[in-house]
C-alpha positions, 0 to 999 in steps of 0.5 A: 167101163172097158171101150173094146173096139173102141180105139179105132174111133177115138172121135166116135167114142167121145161124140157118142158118149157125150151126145148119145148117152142113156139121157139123149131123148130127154135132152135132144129129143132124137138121136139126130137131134143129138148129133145137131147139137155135137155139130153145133157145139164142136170145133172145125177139126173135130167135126172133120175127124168125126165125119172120117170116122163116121164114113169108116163106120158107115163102111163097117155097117153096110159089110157086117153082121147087123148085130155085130155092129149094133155091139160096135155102136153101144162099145162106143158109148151109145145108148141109142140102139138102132132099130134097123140097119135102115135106121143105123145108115140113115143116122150115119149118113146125115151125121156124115154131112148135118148140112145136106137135107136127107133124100129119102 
């Protein structure tokens, strides 16, 4: 599979792949859920390349075409296909820090 795109966020690339592959809703239920468990299961260093890369994405998200970056999200691996915008900086944000309760 070619990752176009992709070498910009190598931690994005992993994490997406492996936790937001085509089975994720069978296995963690949601997308968030996915993102909890790569959380859980990562290593300190990880989680902060992860959470830098993710703020870089939100920055792209929130400036680009929506579709455009619908295309980013699944070149990097996700089969998760956000629903809105709305939806895509909701993620981003709670996967950017699990530990603080959403505010909206």
């Amino acid at each position: 599979m070619t990752r176009g795109g992709t070498p910009e966020f190598p931690e994005l690339t992993r994490v997406f792949s492996g936790y937001l592959h085509e089975d994720f809703a069978a296995e963690y239920g949601s997308p968030e859920a996915a993102l909890l468990a790569f959380h859980e299961d990562a290593s300190p260093a990880e989680r902060r390349r992860f959470q830098r890369e993710v703020k870089r994405l939100a920055g792209l998200a929130a400036e680009r075409d929506f579709d455009e970056i619908c295309g980013l999200v699944q070149r990097l691996g996700s089969r998760w296909i956000p629903p809105s915008r709305d939806a895509l900086m909701t993620l981003l944000a709670s996967a950017a820090d699990p530990e603080r309760p959403e505010r909206r």
